[in-house]
N, CA, C and O atoms as a GROMACS GRO file, in nm:
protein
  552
    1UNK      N    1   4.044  11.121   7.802
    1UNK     CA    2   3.914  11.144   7.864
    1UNK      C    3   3.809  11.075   7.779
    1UNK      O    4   3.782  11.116   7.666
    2UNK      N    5   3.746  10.960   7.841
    2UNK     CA    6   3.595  10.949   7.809
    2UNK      C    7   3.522  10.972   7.824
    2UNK      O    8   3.493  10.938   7.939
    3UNK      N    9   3.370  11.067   7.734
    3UNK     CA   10   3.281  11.089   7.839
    3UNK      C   11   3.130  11.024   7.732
    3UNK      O   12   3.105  11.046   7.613
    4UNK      N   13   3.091  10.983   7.784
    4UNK     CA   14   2.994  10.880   7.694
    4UNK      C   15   2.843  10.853   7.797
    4UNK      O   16   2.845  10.830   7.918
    5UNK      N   17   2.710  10.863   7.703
    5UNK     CA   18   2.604  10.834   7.711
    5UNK      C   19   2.523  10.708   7.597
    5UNK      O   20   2.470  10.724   7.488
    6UNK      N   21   2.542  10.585   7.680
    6UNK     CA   22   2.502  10.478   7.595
    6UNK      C   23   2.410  10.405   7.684
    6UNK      O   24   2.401  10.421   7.806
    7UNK      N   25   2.341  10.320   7.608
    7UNK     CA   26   2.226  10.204   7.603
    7UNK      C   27   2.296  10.081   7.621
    7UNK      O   28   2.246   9.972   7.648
    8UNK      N   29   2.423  10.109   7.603
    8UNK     CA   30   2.483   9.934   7.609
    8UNK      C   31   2.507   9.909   7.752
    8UNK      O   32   2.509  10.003   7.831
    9UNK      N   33   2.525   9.783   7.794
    9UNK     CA   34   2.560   9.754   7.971
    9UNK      C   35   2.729   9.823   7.930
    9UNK      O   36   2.810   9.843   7.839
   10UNK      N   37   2.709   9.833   8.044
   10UNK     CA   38   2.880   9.946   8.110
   10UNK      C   39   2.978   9.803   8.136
   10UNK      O   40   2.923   9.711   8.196
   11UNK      N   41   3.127   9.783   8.091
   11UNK     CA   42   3.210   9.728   8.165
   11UNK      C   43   3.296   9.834   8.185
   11UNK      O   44   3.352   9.897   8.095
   12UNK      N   45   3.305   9.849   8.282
   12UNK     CA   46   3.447   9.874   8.354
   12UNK      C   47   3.598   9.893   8.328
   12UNK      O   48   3.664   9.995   8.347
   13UNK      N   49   3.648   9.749   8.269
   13UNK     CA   50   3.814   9.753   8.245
   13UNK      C   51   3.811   9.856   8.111
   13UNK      O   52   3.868   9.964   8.126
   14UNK      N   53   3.765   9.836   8.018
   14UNK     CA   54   3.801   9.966   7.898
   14UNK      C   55   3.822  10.054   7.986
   14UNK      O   56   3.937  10.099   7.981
   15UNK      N   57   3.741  10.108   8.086
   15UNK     CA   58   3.750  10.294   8.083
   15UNK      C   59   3.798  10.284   8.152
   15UNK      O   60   3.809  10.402   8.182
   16UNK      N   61   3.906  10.182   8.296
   16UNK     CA   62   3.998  10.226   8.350
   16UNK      C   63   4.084  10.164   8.276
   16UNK      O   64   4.179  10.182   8.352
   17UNK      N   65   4.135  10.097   8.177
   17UNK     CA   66   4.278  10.082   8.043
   17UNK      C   67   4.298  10.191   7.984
   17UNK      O   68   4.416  10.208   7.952
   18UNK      N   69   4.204  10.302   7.948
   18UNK     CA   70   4.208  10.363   7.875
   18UNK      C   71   4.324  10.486   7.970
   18UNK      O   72   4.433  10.531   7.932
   19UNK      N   73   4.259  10.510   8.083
   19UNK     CA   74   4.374  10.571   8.192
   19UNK      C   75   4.442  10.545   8.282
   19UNK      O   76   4.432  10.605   8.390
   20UNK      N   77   4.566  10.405   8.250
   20UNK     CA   78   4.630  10.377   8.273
   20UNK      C   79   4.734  10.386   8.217
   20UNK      O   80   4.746  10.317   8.116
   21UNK      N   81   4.858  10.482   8.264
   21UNK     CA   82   4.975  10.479   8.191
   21UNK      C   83   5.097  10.516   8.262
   21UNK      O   84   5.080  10.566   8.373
   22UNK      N   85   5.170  10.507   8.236
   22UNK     CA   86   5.302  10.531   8.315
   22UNK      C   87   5.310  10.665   8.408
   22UNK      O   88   5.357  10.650   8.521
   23UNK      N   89   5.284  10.742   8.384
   23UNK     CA   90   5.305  10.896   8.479
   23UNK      C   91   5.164  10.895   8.578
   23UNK      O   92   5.152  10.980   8.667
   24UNK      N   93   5.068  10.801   8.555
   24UNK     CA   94   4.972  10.796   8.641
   24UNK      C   95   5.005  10.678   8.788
   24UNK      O   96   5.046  10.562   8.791
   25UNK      N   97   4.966  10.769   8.892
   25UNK     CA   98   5.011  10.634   8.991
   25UNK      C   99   4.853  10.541   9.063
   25UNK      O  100   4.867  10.438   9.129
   26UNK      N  101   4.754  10.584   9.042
   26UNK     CA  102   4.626  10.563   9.072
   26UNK      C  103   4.538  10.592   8.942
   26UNK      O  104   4.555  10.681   8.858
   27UNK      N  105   4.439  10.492   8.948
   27UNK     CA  106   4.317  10.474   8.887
   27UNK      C  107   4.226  10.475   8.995
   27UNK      O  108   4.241  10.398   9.090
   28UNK      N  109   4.124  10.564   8.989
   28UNK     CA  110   4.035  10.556   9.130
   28UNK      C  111   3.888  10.557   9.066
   28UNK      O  112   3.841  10.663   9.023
   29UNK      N  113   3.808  10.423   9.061
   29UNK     CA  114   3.711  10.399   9.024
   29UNK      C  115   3.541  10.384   9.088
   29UNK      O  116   3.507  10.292   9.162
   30UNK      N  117   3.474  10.464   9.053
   30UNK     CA  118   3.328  10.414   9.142
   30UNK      C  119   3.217  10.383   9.010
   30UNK      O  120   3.196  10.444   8.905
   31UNK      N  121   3.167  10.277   9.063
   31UNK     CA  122   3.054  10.224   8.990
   31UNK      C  123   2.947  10.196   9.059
   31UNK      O  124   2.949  10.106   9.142
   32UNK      N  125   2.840  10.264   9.035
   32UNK     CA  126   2.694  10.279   9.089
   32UNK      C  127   2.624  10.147   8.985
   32UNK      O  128   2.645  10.110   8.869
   33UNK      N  129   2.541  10.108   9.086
   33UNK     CA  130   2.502   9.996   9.034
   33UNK      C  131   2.291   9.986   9.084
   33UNK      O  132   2.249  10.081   9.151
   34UNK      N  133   2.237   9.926   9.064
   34UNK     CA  134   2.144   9.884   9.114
   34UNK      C  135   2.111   9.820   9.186
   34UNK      O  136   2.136   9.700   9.178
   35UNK      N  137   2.034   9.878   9.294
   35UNK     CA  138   2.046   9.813   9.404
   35UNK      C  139   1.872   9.763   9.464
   35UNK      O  140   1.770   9.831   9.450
   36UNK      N  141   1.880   9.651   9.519
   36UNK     CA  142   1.778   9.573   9.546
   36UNK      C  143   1.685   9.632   9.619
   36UNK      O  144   1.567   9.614   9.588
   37UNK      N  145   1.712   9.695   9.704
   37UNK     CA  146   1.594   9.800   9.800
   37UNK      C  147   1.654   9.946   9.793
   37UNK      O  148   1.770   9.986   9.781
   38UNK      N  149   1.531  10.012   9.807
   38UNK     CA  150   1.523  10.164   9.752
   38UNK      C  151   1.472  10.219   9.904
   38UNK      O  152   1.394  10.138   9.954
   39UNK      N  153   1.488  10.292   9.957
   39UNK     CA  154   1.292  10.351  10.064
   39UNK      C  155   1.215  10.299  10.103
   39UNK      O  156   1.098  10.336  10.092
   40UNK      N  157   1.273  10.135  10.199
   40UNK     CA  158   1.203   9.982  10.212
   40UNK      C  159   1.122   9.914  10.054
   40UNK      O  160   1.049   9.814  10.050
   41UNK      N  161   1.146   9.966   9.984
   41UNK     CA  162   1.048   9.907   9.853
   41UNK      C  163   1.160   9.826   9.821
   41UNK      O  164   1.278   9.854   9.844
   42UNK      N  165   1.113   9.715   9.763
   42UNK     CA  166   1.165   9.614   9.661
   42UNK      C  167   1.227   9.639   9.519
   42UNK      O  168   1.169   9.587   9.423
   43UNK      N  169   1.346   9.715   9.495
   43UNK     CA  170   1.310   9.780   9.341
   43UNK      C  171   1.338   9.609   9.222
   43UNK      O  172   1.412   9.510   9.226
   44UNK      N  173   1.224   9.664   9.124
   44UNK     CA  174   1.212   9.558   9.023
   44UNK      C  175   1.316   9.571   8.927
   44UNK      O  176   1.387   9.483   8.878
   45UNK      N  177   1.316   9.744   8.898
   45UNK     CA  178   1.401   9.775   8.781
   45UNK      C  179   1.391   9.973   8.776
   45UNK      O  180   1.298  10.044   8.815
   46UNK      N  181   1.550  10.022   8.703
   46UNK     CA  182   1.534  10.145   8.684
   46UNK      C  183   1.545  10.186   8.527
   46UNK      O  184   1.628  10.142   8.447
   47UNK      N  185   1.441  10.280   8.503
   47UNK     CA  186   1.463  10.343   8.386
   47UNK      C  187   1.524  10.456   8.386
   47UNK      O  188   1.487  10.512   8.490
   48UNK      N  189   1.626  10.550   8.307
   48UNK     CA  190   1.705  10.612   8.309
   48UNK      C  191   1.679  10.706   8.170
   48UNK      O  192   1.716  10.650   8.067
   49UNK      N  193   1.623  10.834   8.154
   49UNK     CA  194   1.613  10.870   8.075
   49UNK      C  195   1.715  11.041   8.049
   49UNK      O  196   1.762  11.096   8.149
   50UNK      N  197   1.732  11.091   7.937
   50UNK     CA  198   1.849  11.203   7.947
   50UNK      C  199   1.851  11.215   7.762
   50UNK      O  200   1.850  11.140   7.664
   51UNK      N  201   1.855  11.376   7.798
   51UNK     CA  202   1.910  11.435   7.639
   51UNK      C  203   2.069  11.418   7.641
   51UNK      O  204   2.149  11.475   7.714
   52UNK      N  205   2.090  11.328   7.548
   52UNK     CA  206   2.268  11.259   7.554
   52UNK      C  207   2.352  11.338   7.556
   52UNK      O  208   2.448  11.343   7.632
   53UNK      N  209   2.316  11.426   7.449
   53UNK     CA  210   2.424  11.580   7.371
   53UNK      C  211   2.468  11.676   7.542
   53UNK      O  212   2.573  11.702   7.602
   54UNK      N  213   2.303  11.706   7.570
   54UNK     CA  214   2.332  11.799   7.708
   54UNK      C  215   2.393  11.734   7.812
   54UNK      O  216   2.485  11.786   7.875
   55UNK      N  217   2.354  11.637   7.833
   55UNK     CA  218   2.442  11.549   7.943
   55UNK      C  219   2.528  11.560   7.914
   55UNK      O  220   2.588  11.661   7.949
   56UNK      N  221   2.604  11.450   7.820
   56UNK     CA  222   2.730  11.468   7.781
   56UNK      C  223   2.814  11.589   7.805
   56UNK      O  224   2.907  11.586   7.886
   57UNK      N  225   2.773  11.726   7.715
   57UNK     CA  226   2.805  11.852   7.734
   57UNK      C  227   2.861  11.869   7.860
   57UNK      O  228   2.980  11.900   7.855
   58UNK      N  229   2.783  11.853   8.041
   58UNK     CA  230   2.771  11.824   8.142
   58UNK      C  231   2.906  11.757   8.185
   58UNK      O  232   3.017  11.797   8.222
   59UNK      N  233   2.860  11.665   8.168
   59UNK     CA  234   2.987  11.551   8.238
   59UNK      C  235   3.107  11.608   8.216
   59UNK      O  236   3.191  11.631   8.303
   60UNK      N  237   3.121  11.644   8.036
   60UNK     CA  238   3.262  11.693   7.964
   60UNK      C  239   3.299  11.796   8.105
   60UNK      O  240   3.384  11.788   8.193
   61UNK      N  241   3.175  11.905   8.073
   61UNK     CA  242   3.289  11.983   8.214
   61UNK      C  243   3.272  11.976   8.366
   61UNK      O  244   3.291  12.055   8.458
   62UNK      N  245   3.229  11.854   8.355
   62UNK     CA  246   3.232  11.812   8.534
   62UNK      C  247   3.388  11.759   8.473
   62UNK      O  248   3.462  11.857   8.461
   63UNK      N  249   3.436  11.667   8.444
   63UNK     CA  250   3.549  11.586   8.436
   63UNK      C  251   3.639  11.703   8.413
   63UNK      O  252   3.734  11.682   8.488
   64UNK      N  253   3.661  11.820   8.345
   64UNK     CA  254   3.731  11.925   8.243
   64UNK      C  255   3.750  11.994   8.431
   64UNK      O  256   3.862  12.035   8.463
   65UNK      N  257   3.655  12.000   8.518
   65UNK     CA  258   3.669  12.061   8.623
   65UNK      C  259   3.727  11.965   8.761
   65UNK      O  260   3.740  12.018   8.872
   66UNK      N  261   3.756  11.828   8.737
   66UNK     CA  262   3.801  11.750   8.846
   66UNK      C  263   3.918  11.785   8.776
   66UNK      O  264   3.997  11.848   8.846
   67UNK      N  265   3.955  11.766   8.662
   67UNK     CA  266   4.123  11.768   8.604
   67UNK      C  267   4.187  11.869   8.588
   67UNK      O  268   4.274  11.888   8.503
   68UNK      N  269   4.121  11.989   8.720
   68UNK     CA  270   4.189  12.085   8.789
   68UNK      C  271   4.188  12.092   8.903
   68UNK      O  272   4.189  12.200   8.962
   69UNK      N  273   4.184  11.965   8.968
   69UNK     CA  274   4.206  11.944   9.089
   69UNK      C  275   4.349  11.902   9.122
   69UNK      O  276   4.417  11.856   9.030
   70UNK      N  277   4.403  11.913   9.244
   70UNK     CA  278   4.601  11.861   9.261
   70UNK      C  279   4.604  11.725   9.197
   70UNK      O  280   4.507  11.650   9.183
   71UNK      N  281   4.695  11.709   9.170
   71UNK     CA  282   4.796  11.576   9.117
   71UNK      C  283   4.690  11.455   9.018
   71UNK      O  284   4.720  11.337   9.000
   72UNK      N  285   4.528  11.547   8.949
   72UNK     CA  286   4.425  11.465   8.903
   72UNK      C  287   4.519  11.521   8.725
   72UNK      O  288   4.547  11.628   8.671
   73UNK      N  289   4.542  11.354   8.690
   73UNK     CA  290   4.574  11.357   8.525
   73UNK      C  291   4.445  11.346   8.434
   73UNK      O  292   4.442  11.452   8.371
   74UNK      N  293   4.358  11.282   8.405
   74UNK     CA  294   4.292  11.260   8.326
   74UNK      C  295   4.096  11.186   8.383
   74UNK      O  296   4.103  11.096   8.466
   75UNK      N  297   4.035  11.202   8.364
   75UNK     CA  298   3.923  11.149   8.425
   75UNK      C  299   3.833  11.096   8.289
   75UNK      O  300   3.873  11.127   8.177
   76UNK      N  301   3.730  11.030   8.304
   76UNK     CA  302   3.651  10.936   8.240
   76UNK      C  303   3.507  10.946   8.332
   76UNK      O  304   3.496  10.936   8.454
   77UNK      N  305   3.403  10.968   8.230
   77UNK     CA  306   3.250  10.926   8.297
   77UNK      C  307   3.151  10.857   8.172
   77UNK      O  308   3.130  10.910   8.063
   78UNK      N  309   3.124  10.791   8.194
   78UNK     CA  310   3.062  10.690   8.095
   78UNK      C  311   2.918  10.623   8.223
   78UNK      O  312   2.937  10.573   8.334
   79UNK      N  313   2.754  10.652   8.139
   79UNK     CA  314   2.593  10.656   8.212
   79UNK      C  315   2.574  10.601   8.100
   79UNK      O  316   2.608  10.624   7.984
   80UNK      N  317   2.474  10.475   8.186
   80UNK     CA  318   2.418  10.475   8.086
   80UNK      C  319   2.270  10.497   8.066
   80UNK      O  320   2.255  10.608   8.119
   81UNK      N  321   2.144  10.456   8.019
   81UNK     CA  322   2.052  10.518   8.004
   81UNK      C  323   1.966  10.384   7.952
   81UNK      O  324   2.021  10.288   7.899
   82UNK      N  325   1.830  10.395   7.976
   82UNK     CA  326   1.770  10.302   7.956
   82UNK      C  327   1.704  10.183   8.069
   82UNK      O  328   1.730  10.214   8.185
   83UNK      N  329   1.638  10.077   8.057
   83UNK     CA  330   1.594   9.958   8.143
   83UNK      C  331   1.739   9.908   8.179
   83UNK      O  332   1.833   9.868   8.111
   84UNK      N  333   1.718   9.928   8.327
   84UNK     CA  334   1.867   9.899   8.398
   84UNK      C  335   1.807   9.775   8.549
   84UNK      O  336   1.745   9.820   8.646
   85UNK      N  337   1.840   9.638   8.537
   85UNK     CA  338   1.783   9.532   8.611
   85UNK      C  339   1.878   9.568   8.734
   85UNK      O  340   1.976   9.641   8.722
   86UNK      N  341   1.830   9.493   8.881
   86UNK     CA  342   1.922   9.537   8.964
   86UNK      C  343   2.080   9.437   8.955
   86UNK      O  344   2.074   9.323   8.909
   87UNK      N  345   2.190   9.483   8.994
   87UNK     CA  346   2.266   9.445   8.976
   87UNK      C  347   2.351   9.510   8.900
   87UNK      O  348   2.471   9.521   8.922
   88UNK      N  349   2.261   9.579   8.759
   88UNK     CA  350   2.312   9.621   8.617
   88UNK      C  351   2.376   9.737   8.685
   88UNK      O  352   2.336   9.798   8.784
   89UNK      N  353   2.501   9.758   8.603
   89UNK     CA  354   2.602   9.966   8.631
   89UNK      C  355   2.532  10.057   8.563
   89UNK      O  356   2.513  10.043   8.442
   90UNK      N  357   2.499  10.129   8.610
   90UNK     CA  358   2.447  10.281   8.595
   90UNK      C  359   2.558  10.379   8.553
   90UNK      O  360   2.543  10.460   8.462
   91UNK      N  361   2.647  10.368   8.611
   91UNK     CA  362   2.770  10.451   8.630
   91UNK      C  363   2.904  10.420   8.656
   91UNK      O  364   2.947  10.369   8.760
   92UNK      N  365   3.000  10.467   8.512
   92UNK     CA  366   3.124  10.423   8.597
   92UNK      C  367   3.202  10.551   8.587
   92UNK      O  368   3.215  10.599   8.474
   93UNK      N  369   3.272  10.630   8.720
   93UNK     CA  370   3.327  10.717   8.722
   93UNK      C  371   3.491  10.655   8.649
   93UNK      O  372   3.492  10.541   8.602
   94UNK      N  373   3.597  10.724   8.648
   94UNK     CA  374   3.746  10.690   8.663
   94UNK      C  375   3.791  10.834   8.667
   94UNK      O  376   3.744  10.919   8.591
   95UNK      N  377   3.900  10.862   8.774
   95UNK     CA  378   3.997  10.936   8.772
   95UNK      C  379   4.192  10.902   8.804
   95UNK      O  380   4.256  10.863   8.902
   96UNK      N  381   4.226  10.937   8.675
   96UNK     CA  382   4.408  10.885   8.701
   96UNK      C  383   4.454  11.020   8.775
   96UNK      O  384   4.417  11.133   8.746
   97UNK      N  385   4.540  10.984   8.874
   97UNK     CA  386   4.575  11.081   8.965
   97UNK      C  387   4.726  11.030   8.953
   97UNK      O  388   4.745  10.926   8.889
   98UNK      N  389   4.837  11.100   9.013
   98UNK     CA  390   4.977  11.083   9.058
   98UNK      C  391   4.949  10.965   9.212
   98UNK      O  392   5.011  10.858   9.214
   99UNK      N  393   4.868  10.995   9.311
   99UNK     CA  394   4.883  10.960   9.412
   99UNK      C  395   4.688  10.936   9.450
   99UNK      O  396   4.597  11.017   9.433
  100UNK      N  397   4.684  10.805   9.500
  100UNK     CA  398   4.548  10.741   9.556
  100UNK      C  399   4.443  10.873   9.666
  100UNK      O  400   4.331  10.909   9.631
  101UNK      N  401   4.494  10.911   9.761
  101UNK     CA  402   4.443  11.031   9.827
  101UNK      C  403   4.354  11.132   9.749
  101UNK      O  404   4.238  11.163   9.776
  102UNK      N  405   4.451  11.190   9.621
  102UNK     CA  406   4.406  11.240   9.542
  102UNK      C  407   4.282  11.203   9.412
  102UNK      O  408   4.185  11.273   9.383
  103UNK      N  409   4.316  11.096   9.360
  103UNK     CA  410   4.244  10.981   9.338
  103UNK      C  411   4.102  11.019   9.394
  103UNK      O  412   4.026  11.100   9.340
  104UNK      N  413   4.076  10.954   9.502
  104UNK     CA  414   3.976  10.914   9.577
  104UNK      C  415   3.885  11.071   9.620
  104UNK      O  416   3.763  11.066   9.633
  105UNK      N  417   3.949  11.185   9.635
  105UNK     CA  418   3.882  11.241   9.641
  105UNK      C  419   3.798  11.350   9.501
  105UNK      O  420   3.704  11.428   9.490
  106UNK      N  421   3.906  11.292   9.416
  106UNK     CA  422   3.862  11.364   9.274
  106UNK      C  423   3.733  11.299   9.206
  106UNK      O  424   3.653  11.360   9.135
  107UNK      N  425   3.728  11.144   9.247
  107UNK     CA  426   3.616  11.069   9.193
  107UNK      C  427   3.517  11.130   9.281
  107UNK      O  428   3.437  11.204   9.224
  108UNK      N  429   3.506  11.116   9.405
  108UNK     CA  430   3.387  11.146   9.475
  108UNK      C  431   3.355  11.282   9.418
  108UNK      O  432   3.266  11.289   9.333
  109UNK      N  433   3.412  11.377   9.451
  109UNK     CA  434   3.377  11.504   9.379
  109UNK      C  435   3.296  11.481   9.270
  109UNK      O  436   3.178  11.516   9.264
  110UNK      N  437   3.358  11.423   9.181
  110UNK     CA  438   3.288  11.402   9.020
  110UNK      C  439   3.201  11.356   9.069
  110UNK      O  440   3.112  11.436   9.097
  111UNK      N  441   3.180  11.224   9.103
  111UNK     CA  442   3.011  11.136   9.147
  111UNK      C  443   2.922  11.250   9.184
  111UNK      O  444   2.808  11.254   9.138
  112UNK      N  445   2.962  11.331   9.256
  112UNK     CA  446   2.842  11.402   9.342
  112UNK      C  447   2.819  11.545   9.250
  112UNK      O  448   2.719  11.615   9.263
  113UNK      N  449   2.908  11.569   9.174
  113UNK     CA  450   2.876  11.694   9.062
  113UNK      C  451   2.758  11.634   8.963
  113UNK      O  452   2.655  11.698   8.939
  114UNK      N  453   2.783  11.514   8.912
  114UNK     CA  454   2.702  11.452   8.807
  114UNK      C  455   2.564  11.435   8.922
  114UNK      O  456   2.458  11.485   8.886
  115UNK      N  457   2.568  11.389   9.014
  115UNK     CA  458   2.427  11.413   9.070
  115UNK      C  459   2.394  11.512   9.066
  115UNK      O  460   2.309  11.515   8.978
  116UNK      N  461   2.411  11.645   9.126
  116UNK     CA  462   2.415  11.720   9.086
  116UNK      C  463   2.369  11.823   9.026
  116UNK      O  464   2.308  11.916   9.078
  117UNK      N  465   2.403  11.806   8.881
  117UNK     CA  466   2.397  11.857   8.731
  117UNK      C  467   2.356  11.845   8.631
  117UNK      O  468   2.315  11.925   8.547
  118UNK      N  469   2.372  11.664   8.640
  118UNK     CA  470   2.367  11.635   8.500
  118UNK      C  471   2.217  11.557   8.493
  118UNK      O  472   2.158  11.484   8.573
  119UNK      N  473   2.188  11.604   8.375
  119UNK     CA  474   2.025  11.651   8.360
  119UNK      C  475   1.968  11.462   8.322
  119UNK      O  476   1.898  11.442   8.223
  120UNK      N  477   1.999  11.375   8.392
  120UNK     CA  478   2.038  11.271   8.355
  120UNK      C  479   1.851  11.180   8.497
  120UNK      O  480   1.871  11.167   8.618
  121UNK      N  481   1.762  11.155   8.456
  121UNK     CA  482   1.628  11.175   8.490
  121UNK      C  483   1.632  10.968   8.527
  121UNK      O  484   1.672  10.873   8.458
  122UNK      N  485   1.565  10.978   8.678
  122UNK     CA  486   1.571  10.829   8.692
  122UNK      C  487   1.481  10.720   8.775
  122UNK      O  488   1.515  10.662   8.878
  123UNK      N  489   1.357  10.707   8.705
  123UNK     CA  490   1.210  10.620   8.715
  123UNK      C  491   1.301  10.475   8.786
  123UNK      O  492   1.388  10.402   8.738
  124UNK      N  493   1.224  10.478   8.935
  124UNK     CA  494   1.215  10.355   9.027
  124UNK      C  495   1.067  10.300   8.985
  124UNK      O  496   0.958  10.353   9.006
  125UNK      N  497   1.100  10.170   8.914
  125UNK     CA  498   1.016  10.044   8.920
  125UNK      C  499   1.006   9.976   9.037
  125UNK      O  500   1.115   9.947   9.086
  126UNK      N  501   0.855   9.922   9.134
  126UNK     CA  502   0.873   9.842   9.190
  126UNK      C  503   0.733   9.770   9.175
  126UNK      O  504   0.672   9.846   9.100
  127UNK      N  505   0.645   9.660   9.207
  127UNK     CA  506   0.626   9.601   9.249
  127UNK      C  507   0.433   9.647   9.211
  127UNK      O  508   0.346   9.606   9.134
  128UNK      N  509   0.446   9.758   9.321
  128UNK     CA  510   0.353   9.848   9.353
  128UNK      C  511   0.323   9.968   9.293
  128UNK      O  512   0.269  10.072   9.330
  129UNK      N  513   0.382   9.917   9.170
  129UNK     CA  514   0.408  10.104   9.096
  129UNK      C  515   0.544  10.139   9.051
  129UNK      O  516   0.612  10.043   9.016
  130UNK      N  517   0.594  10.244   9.044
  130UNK     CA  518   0.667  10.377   9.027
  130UNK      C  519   0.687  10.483   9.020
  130UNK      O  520   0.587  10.554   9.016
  131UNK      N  521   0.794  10.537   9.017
  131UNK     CA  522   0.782  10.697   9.092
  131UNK      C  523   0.972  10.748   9.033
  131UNK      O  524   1.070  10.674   9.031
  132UNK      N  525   0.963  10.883   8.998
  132UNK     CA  526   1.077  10.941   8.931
  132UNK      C  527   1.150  10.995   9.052
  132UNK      O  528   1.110  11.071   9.140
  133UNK      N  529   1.236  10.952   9.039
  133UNK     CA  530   1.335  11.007   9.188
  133UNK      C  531   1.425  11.100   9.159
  133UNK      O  532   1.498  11.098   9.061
  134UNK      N  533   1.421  11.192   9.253
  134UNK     CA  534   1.477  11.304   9.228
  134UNK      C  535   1.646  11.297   9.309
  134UNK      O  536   1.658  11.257   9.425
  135UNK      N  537   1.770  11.345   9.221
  135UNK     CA  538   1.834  11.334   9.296
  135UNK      C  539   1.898  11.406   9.398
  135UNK      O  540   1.912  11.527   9.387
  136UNK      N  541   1.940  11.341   9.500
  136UNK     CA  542   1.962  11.466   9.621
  136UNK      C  543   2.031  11.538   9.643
  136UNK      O  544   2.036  11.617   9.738
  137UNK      N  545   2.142  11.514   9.500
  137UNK     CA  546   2.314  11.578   9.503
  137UNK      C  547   2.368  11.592   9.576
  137UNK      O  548   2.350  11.503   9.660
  138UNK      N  549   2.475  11.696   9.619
  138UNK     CA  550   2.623  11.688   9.665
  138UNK      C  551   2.556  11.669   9.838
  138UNK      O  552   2.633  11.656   9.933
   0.00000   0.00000   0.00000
């Protein structure tokens, strides 16, 4: 299990290598990213702000609670925080499951707990201003 709050850009292959292994039959991955229009606005850029420790804390048992879901082995959530351009990952979930079905619904779960929960605060830049968006969770 990874569960990590960093400033660095997010790749991907580490945190699904890390749960990949023989008794796992699926890696089921979502990565939230930035995206070019928001609420018809143009977004320029997002800032992402969060107490790391409490988040973290958070995630640990959002993930501690998908990996009591059926046939879910191990899960991973790694945010990051900070000036995020569009394009840039925000988020990369991973859950290793026995079987994809399972997989797929253990990540979504997680995605939508961390909305959610996790105390994780996120300023839309555009153009015309900005404004702190609240998220809408599950």
């Amino acid at each position: 299990m990874r569960i990590k709050i960093t400033r660095d850009p997010l790749i991907a292959e580490p945190v699904i290598k890390s749960l990949v292994i023989k008794e796992h039959g699926a890696v089921t991955t979502f990565m939230g990213t930035v995206r070019l229009h928001n609420e018809g606005r143009t977004v320029d850029y997002l800032d992402y702000e969060a107490y790391p420790e409490m988040a973290e804390e958070q995630m640990r048992a959002i993930a501690e609670e998908v990996k009591k879901m059926p046939q879910v082995e191990d899960v991973s959530i790694v945010h990051r925080i900070g000036k995020l351009h569009v394009g840039e990952t925000s988020l990369i979930v991973a859950v290793a499951s026995k079987h994809r079905r399972e997989g797929f619904n253990a990540c979504l779960h997680a995605v939508e707990r961390i909305k959610e929960l996790v105390p994780i605060w996120k300023k839309e830049v555009w153009a015309e201003g900005a404004e702190w968006v609240r998220s809408k969770g599950a």
